[in-house]
C-alpha positions in Angstrom: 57.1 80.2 -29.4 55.0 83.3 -29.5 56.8 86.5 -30.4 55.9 89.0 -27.3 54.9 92.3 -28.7 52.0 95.2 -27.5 51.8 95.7 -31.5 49.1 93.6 -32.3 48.8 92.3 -28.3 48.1 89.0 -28.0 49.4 88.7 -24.6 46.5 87.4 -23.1 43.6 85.4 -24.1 41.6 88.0 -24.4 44.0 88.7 -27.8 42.8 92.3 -28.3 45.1 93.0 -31.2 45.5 96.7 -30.8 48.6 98.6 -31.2 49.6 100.0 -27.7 53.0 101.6 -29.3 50.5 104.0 -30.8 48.4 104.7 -27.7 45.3 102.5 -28.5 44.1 100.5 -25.3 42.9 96.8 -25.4 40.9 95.1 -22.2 43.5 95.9 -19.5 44.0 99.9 -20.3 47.8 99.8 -20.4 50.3 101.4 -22.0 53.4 99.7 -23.6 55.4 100.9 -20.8 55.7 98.8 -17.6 54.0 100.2 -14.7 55.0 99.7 -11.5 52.7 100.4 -8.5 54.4 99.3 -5.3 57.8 97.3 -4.7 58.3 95.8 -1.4 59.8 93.1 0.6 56.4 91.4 1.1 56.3 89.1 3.9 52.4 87.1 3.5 53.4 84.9 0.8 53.3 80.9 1.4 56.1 80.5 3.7 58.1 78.3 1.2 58.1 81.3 -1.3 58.8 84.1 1.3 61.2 82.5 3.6 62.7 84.8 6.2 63.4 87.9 4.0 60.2 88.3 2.1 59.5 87.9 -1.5 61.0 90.7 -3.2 57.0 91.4 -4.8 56.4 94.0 -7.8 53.2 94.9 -8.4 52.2 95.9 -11.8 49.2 98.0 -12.7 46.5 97.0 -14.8 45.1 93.3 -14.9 43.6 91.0 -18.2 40.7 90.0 -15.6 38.0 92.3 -14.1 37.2 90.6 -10.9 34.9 92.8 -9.3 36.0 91.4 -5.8 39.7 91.8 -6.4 41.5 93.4 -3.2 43.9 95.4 -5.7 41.4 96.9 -7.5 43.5 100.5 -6.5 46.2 99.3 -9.5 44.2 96.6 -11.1 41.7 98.5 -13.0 44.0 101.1 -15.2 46.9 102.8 -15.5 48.4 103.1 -12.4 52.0 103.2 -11.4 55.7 104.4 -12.3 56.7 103.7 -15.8 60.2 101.7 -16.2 61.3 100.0 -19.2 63.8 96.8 -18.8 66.7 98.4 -18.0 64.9 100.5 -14.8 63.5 97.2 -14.0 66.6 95.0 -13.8 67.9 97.7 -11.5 64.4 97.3 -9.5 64.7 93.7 -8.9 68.7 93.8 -8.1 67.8 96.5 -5.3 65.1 94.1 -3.6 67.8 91.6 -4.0 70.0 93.6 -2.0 67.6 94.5 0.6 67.2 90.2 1.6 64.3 89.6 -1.2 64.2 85.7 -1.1 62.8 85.8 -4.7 61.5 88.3 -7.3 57.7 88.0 -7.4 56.1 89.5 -10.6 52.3 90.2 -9.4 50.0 90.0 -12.3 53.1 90.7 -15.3 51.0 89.3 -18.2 50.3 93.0 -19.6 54.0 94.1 -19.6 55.7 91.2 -20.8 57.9 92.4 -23.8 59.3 94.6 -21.0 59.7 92.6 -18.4 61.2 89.5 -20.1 64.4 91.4 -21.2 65.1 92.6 -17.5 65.3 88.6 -16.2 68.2 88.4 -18.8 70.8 87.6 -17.1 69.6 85.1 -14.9 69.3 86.8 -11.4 70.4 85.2 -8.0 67.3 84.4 -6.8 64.1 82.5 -8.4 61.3 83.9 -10.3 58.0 84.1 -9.3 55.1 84.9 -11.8 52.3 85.7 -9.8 48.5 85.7 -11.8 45.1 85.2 -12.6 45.9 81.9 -14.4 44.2 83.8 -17.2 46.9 82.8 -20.0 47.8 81.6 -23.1 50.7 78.5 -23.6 52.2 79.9 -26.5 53.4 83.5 -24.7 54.4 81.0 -21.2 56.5 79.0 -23.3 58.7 82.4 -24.3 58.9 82.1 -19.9 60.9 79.0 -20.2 64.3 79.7 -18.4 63.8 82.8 -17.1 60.6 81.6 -14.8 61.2 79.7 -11.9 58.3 78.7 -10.5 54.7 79.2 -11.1 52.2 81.1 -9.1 48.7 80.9 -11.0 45.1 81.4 -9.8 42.9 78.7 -10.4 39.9 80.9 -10.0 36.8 79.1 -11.2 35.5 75.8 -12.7 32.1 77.4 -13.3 32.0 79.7 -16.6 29.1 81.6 -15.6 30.7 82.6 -12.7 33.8 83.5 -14.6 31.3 85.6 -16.3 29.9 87.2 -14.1 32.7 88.2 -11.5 35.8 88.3 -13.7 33.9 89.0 -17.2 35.8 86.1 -18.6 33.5 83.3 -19.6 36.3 81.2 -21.2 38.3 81.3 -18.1 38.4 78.0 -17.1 39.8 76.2 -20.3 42.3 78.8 -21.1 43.5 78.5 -17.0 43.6 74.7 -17.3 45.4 75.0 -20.2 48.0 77.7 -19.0 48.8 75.5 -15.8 49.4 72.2 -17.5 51.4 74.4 -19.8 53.2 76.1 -16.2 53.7 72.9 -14.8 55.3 71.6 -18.3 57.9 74.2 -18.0 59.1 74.3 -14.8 58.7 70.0 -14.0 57.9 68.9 -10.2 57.9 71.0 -7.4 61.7 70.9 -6.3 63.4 72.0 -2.3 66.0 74.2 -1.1 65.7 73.7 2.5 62.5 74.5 3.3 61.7 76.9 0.4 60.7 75.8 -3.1 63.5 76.2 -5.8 61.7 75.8 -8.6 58.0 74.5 -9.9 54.3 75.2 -9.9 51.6 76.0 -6.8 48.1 76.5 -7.6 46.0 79.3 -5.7 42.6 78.5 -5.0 40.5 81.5 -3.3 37.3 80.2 -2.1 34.4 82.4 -2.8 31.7 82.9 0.0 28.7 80.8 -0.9 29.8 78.9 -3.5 31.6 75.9 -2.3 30.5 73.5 -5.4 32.9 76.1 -7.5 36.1 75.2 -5.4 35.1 71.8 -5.3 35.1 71.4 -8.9 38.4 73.3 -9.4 40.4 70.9 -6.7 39.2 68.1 -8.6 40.2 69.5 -11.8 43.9 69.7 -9.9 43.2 65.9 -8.8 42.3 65.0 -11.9 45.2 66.6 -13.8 48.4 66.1 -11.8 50.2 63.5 -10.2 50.5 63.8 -6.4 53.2 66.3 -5.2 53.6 67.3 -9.1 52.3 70.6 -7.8 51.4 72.0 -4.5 48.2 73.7 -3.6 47.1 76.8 -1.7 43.8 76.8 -0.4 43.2 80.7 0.5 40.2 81.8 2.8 41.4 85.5 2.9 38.4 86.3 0.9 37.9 90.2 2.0 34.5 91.7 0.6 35.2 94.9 -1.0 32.3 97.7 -0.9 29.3 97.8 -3.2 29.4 93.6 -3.9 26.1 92.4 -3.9 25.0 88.9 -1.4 26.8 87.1 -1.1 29.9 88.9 -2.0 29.4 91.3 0.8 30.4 88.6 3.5 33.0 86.4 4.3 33.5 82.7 3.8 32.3 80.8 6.8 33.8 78.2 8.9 31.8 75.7 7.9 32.3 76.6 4.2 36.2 76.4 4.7 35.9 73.3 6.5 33.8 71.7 3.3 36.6 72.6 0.9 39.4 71.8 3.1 38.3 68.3 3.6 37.9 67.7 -0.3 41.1 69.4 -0.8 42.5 66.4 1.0 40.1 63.8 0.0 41.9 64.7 -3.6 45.3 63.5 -1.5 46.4 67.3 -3.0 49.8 68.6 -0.8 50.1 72.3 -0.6 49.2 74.9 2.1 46.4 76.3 4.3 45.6 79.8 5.7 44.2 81.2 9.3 41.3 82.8 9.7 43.1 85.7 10.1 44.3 86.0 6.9 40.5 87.7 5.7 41.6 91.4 7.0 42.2 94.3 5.0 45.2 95.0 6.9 47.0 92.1 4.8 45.8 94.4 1.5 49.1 96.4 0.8 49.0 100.4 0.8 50.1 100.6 -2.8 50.2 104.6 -2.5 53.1 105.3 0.2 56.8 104.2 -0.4 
């Protein structure tokens, strides 16, 4: 098991090495302190995660990816947010607990992990979400085991040019298919309470407009690796084009394009979850900078 530390970090695959106890910055320009840009009872989860009460969602600043479409890009892209070590954050996620939180949902964690790992100890009432890029190594998700619930990775690209070019991670897709065989190791078949899941892995796929063959590829990768119902899928089509992106980043996905993924999706027999058309509004982006 990987010892977590920001002195060298090796957190993500990226394995800068620097020392952030003494101020030096790797890829995701943060500091060894957790930052926290928004906490809120966030009700646009999958419905089996968010359940009537809302997934009690922390949102951390910084990210190991640069995806230069991302809709967070307000915290994602530096050091942005309320510092709290483990004790402040234990305190965080028992006052979202209070408030109905259905789980605690850790939004892109990665970068603050020494810090956040202590505050899960001990266990709280509710599962674990860790929500990211998919962008990780096994050895630092193993340290996870027991104290994550269920797995909420990106599976972002197939295609390491585009990787490249929109995330500036060329190596994404071996170190993501490694990271989620790794997730799905740890935390074993998706598993029920009711109508919410308890404990296990879903894979986020967001389609990108006018590349189709890319989330193609990926859902066959999922087809490919896992046994049916040994982890749920969800096909996202809230794609939102952020200003600036070049064609054609600057649009939506279309129906038709939706429709083409969809029906491999479920040519691959994958189980998991769809979205509305809806769901591709800037109104669903959170206001990270009000209470």
């Amino acid at each position: 098991m990987e010892n977590l530390t920001y002195n060298p970090c090796r957190l993500c695959p990226r394995a800068c090495g620097v020392n952030r106890s003494q101020g030096e910055l790797g890829f995701c320009r943060c500091p060894d302190t957790a930052l926290v840009a928004k906490a809120m009872l966030h009700k646009w989860e999958e419905p089996v995660l968010a359940g009537q009460g809302g997934s009690g969602a922390v949102f951390f600043g910084g990210c190991t990816l640069g995806c230069c479409y991302c809709q967070n890009a307000a915290i994602s892209r530096g050091g942005v947010g309320k510092a709290m070590d483990s004790e402040e954050l234990r305190r965080l996620f028992e006052s979202l607990i209070a408030q109905g939180a259905e789980n605690i949902d850790l939004v892109t964690p990665t970068q603050y992990l020494p810090t956040i790992l202590p505050a899960l100890t001990p266990k709280l009432p509710v599962p674990v979400v860790y929500n990211s890029g998919g962008y990780e190594r096994p050895e630092v998700l193993e340290a996870l085991s027991g104290a994550v619930d269920i797995f909420l990775p990106d599976m972002k690209y197939a295609d390491s040019a585009l990787a490249q070019a929109l995330s500036g991670a060329k190596d994404y897709f071996p170190k993501a298919a490694a990271a989620i065989r790794k997730m799905a190791e740890i935390t074993g078949p998706v598993e029920y309470s009711g109508e919410k899941v308890k404990k296990g892995t879903i894979i986020r796929h967001l389609i990108l407009p006018g590349h189709i063959e890319n989330s193609l590829k990926v859902l066959d990768w999922i087809g490919e690796t896992f046994a049916p119902g040994q982890v749920l899928v969800s096909l996202m089509r809230q794609y939102t084009p952020m200003p600036g992106l070049r064609p054609p980043f600057d649009r939506q996905i279309t129906q038709q394009e939706y429709e083409a993924v969809l029906s491999w999706m479920y040519l691959n027999d994958l189980e998991g979850f769809t979205q509305e058309e809806a769901a591709a509004d800037r109104g669903f982006i959170p206001d990270f900078f009000t209470d």
